[in-house]
N, C-alpha and C positions, 0 to 999 in steps of 0.2 A: 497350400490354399485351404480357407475353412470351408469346412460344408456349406451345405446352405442352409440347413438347417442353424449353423452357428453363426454364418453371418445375418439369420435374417433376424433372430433373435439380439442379436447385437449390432454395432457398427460396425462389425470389423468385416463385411462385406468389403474383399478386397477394390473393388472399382466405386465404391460408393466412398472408403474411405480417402480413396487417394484424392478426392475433392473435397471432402469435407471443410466447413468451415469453424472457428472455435464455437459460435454463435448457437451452429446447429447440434455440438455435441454438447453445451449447455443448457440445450431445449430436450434433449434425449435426457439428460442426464437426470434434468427436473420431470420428467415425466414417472420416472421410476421414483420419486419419493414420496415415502409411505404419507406424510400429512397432505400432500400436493394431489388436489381430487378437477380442479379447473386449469390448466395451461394453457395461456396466449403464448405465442412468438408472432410480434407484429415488428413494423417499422418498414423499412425500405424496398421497392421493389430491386429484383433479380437478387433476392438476398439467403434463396434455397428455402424459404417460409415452408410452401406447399410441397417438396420433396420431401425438409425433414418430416413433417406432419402425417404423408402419406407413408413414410417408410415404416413410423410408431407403428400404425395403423395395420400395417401390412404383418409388422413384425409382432404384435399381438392375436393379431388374428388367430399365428401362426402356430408362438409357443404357448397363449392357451388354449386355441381353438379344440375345438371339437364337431360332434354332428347336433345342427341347428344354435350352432352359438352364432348370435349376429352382432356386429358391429355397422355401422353406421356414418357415409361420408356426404354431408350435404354443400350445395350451393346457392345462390340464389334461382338461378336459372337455370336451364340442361343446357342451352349455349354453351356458357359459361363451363360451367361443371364438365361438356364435353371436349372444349378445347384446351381447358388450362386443366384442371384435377386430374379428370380421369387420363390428359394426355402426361400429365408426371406420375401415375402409378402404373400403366402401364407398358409405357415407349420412353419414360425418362423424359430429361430437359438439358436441352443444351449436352455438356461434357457427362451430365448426371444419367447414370444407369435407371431401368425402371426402380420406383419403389419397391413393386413386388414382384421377384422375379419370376417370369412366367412359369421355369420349374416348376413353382407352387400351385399352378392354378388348373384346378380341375377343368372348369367351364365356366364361359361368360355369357349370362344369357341378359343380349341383348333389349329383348323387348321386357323383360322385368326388371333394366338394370341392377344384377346381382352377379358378382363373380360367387362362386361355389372353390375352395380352398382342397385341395387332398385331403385334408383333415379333415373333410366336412363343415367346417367355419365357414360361415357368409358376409359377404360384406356389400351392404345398399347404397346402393347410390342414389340419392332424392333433391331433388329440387324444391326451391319455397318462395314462388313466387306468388301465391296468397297462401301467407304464413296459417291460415285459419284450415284450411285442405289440408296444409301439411300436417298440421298436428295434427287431425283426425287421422290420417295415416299411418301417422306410427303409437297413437294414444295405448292398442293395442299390443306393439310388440315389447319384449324383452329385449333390452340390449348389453351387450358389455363394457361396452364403448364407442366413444362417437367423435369425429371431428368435423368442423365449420370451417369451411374455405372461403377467404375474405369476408370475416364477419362484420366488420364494418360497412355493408350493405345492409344489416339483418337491423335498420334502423326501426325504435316507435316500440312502442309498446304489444305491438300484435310479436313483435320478431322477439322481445322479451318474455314474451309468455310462450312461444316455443319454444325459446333455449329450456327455461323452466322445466316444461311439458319434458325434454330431450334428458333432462336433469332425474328426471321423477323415472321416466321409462329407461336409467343405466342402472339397472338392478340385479344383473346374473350375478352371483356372487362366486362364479369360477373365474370371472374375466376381471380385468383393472377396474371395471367401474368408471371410466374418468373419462372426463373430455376434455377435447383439443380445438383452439380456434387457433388462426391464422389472421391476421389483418394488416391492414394498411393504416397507417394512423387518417383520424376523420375527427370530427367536431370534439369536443369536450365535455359537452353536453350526451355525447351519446352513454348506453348504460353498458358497457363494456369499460370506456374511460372509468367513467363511476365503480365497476366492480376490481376492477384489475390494475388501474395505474394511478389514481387520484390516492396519493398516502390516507384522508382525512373520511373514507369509503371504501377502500376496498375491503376484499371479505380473507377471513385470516386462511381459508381452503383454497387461495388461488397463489397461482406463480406467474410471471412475466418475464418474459425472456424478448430484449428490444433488440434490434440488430441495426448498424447502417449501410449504405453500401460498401463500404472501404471494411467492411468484415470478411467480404465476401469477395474481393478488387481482384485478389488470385486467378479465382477461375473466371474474368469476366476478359472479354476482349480489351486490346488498350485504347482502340478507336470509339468503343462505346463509353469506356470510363471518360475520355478526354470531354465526349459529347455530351455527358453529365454532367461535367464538371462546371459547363459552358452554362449549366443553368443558373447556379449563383448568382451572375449577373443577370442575365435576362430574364431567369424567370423566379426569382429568391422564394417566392409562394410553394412551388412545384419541388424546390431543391427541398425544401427544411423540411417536407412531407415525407416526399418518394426517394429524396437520397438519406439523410438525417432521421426521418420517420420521427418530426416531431407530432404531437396532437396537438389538435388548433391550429395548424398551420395549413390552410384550405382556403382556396381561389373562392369567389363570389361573395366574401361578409358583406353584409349587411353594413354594418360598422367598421368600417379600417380603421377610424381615428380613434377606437377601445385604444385605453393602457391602463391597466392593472395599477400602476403605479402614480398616476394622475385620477384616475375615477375612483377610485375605492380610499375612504379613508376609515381611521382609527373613530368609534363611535365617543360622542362628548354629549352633554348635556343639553337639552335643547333651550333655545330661551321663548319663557312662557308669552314674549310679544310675538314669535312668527308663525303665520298660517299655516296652518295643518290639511292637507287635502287626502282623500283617500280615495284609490283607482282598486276596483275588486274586478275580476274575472271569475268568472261562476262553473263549474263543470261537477259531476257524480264520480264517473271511471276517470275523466281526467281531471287534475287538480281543480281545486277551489284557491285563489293566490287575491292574497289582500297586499297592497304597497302603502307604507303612509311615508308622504312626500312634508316635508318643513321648507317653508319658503322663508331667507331671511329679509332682512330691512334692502340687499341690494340687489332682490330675485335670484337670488343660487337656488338652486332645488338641492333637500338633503334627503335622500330614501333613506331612512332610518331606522325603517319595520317592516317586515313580511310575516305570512300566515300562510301556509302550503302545505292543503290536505287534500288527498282523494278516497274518495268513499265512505265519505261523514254525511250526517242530516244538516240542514242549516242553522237549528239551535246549536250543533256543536263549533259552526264559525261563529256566527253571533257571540256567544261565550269568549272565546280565543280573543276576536277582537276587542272585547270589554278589558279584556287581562293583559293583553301588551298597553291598549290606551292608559289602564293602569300603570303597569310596571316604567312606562315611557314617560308617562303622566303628559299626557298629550289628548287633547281634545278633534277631532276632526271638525272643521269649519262646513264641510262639502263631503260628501261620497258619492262615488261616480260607478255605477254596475254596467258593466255587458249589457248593451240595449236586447241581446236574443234574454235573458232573464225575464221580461215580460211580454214573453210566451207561455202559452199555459199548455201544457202539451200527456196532461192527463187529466183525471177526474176532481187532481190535488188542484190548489190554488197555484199562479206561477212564484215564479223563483222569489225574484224580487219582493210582491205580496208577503210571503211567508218572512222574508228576511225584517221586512217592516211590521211584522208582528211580534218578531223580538227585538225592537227597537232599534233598528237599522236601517236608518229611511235615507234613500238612497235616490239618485240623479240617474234620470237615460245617459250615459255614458255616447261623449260623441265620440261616432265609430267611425271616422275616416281614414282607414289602414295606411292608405300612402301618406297623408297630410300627417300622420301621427307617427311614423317612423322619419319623416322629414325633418321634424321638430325635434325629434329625440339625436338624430344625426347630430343638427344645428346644437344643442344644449350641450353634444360631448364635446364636440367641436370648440363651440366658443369659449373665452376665457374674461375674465371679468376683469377688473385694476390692477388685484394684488398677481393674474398671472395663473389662475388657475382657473379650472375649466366651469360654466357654467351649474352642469349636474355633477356632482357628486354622490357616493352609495356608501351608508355605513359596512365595513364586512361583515360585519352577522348579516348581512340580506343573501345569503349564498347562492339562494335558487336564482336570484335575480343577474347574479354578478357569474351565474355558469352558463345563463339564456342568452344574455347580450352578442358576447364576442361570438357565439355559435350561430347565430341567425343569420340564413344564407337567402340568397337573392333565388327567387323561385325562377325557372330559365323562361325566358321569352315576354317576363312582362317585370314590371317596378316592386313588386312584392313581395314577401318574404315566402317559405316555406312554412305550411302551416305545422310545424312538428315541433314539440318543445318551448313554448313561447307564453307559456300561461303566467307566467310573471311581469314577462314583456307586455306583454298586453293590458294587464293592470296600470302598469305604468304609464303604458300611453294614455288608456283612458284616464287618469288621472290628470296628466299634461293636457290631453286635447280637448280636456270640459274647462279649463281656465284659461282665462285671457293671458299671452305671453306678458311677459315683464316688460313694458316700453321703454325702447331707449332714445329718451328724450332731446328731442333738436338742438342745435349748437345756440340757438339764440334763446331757447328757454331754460338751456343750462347755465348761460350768462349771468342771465335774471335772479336765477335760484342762487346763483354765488353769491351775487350780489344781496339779495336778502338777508343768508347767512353772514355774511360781513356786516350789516345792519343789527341783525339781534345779536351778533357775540357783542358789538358796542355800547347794545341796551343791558345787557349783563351786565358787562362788566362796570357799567354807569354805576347798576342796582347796588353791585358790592361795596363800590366804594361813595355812596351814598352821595354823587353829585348828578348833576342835569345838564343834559348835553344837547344844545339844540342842533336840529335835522335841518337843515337848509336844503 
């Protein structure tokens, strides 16, 4: 048998190996390469995520710990953190041995949660239920490494500038340096998707390792795999997440009837007869998002342009906007601002004002959130003659075409989740300041036929130079 020393530095901890799965000596394997400084292992539950992750953890502590080296195991909650993490680092999971085997462990002292290593190595336990506490909490210490248990909670931009904060403060230069998340796949839009899985974003210091449950089917009961299996049918939303671990595949859209392959088209030329409308959404920290919408001759909405910046002054949108109108060679008929923009909310003039001082004069944007996600439903939804859907999105509009299919239904009322939507919202306001496209009576569509059969006759009278009388 190997020490323990040798299996905790390795896998070959004999009871931890005889379950192993390929997935999780994949995620060991990528944690020890030298250009590899961020590793996810996300996808399916019961898939040994949080064991592999805690065993790293344990096992670094170990062979390079020393006195006062800390590493670093957060959750979002101590709930959470105390039933699921810290119960696979120190009592195991299922058939799985602890992560760290008690052997190792000097003392746990509960009320700091800190285990204290023989080595002297430390390892924290934190919770980040207001992300903004937590970072002040650790703003000060050194660490060597750190891991995130079900970071796919760690949603927005406050839980982003932790990771960062978590990023900045891995600096002991005895230890790996590196961090570990764990997740469950979630929206698309979140900035883990963005960092780690999306080919066209991620960062070239990260690895991912996805697993699904059938990596893992070995050591799971057969009664529970069968009862998984059942979800396919019943609940295909739940399967393609938690068995499959696809992203984007999440109970409550917003949008179900999104499809990438019907909404999103190849960008063409506009033609200079169709209306140009533009929906702005205003924000400092969070984005500033311009939409311009081409309506053609049979009401299709074309989003054709976006502008999506945070923490620019308004002449630097003003500008942007002048130079797509350019490059698009598109005129706006209409622009519709965020009705909060004419609020004036310091000693400056408000938003809006200043935007109209660089010639950006702009419409109270109607802001009816339900009646404006209603109508955007209704435009993916519907389809026109030739068979295709109302709204369409050029894909250069990226921000707009990663917001859509991610906007979830906020629990207990018709509305969305206010989190990542500043494009969407552009858009709405864009749609919800213009009258929909009418679609005109059965009896006035006769007439209009009929008219058109009328002038193609005076035509073609004109061409061939005779006179036709109208009876």
């Amino acid at each position: 048998m190997a020490t323990i020393a040798d299996g905790i530095q390795t896998v070959s901890d004999w009871e931890f190996a005889k379950h192993i799965n390929p997935k999780q000596v994949e995620f060991l394997k990528a944690c020890d390469e030298n250009e590899a400084e961020e590793i996810l292992f996300d996808g399916s539950i019961r898939a040994g995520k949080t064991q592999a992750a805690c065993k790293k953890i344990a096992a670094w502590a170990w062979h390079y710990g020393g006195p006062n080296w800390k590493f670093c195991i957060l959750r979002k909650t101590y709930r959470e953190l105390a039933d699921s993490t810290q119960a696979a680092f120190f009592r195991g999971d299922g058939k799985m041995p602890p992560a760290c085997p008690p052997e190792l462990v000097e003392r746990y002292y509960a009320k700091d949660e800190v285990v204290h290593l023989k080595n002297g190595a430390q390892i924290l336990f934190r919770s980040a239920e207001d992300p903004r506490a937590t970072e002040d909490k650790i703003r000060n210490v050194t660490l060597a490494g750190f891991f995130i248990d079900q970071v796919e909670e760690f949603d927005g931009p406050g839980y982003f500038h932790l990771y960062e904060t978590l990023l900045s403060r891995c600096s002991d230069p005895r230890g790996p340096m590196k961090g570990l998340l764990v997740a469950n796949p979630g929206p698309e839009d979140h900035w883990v998707y963005r960092r780690f899985v999306d080919e066209n974003t991620k960062e070239t210091q990260t690895r991912r390792i996805s697993v699904t449950l059938f990596d893992n089917q070995h050591n799971l009961d057969e009664r529970y795999v069968r009862r998984m299996l059942r979800r396919s049918k019943t609940n295909p939303m739940f399967y393609r997440r938690y068995l499959l671990g696809e992203w984007g595949a999440f109970g409550g859209k917003r949008f179900p009837d999104w499809d990438e392959d019907k909404h999103v088209v190849e960008p063409f030329e506009i033609n200079p007869g169709w209306e140009i409308v533009q929906g702005i959404d205003y924000g400092w920290a969070n984005p500033t998002c311009g939409i311009w919408c081409a309506i053609d001759f049979e009401g299709r909405w074309y989003v054709v342009a976006e502008h999506y910046e945070s923490e620019k002054p308004i002449s630097f949108h003003a500008k942007a906007f002048k130079e797509i109108e350019t490059e698009f060679n598109i005129s706006p008929s209409s622009r519709w601002l965020d009705p909060s923009a004419w609020a004036r909310k310091s000693e400056y003039e408000a938003p809006a004002m200043e935007f109209s001082d660089w010639n950006i004069d702009c419409g109270r944007a109607q802001n009816d959130r339900l009646g404006g996600w209603n109508r955007i439903e209704e435009m993916l939804y519907q389809t026109l003659e030739d068979g295709k859907p109302r709204l369409q999105i050029f894909k250069t509009c990226k921000n707009l075409i990663r917001e859509l299919p991610s906007l979830k239904i906020k629990v207990g009322t018709d509305d969305v989740e206010k989190e990542n939507d500043h494009a969407s919202d552009a858009l709405r306001y864009a749609i919800m300041s213009r009258m929909p496209h009418p679609d005109k009576p059965e009896e006035e569509q006769e007439l209009d036929l009929r008219e058109a059969a009328m002038l193609r006759l005076l035509a073609r009278a004109r061409e061939h130079k005779r006179d036709i009388r109208l009876i």
